[in-house]
C-alpha positions as CSV (number, residue, x, y, z in Angstrom):
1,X,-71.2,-106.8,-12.5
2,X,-72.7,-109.1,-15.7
3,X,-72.7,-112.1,-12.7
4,X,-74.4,-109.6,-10.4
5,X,-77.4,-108.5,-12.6
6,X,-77.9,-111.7,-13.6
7,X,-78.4,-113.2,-10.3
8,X,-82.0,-115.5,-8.9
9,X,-83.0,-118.4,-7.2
10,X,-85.4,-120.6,-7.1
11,X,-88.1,-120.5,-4.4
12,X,-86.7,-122.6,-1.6
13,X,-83.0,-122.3,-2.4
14,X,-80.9,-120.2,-0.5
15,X,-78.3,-119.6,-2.9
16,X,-78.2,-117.1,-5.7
17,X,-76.9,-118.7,-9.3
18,X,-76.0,-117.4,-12.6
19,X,-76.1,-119.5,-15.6
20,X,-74.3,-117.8,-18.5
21,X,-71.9,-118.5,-21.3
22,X,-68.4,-117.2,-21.2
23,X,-68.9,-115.6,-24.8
24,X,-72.4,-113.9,-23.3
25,X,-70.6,-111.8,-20.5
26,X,-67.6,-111.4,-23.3
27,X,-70.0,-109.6,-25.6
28,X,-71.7,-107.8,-22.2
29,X,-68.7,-106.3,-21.3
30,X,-66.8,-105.8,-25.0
31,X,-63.7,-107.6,-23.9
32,X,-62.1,-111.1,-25.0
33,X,-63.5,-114.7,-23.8
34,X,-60.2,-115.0,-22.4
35,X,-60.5,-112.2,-20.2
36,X,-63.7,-113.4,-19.0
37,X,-62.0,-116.9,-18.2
38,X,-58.8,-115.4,-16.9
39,X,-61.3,-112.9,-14.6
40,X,-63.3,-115.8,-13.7
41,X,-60.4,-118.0,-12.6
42,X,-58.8,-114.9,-10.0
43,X,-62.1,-115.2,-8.6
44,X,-62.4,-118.8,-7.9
45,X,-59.2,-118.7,-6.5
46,X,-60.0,-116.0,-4.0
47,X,-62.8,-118.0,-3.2
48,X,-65.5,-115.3,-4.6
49,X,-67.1,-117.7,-6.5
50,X,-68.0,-121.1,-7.0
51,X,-68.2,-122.2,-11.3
52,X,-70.0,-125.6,-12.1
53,X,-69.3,-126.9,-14.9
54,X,-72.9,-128.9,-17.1
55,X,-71.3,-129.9,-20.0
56,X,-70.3,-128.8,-23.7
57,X,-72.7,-126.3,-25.1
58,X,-74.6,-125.6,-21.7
59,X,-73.7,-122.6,-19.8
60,X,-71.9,-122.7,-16.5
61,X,-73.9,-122.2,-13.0
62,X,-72.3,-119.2,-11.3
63,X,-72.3,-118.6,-7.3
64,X,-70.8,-116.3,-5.5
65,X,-69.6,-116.3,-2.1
66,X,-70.1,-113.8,0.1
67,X,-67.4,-113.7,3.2
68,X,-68.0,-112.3,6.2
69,X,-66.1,-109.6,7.4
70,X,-62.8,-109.7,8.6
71,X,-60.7,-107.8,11.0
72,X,-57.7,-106.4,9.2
73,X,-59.3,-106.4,5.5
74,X,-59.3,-103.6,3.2
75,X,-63.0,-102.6,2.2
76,X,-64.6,-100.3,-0.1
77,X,-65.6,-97.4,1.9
78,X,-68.3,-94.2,0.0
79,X,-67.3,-90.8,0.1
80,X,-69.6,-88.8,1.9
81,X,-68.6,-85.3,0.5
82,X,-70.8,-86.1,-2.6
83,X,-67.9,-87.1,-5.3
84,X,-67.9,-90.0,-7.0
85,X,-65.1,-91.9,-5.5
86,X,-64.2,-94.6,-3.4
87,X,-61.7,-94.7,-0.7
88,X,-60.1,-97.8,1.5
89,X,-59.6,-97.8,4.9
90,X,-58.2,-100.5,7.2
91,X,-61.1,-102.2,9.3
């Protein structure tokens, strides 16, 4: 969610980028920087997001990737009775 509200672009691009320090979302969300690096390396390998790398004491560019949807897949579905839950259901 840090990633999320921190997402722009610039005009032209089509991509929406994060630039943030590990320690910065570490501080955001109260939790270790190796928690932030261990969350951020489950989702590079699920191919959620994309990390460049700009050198020592520069922040890293964050992308996300968005998947389409796939037949089969498990996905987050609201419940419509008002509660404030989530169930799964198989598409």
């Amino acid at each position: 969610m840090v990633l999320a509200k921190k997402l722009h672009s610039k005009p032209g691009d089509q991509h929406f980028t994060a630039w943030l320090f590990q320690r910065t979302i570490a501080a955001d969300l109260e939790v270790t920087d190796r928690a932030v690096r261990t969350a951020i390396a489950a989702l590079v390998v699920g191919g959620h997001l994309e990390v460049t790398q700009r050198g020592h004491h520069q922040s890293a560019v964050y992308r996300p990737v968005l998947k389409p949807d796939q037949p089969g897949m498990d996905f987050p579905v609201s419940d419509q009775s008002g509660r404030n839950e989530t169930s799964y259901r198989r598409g």
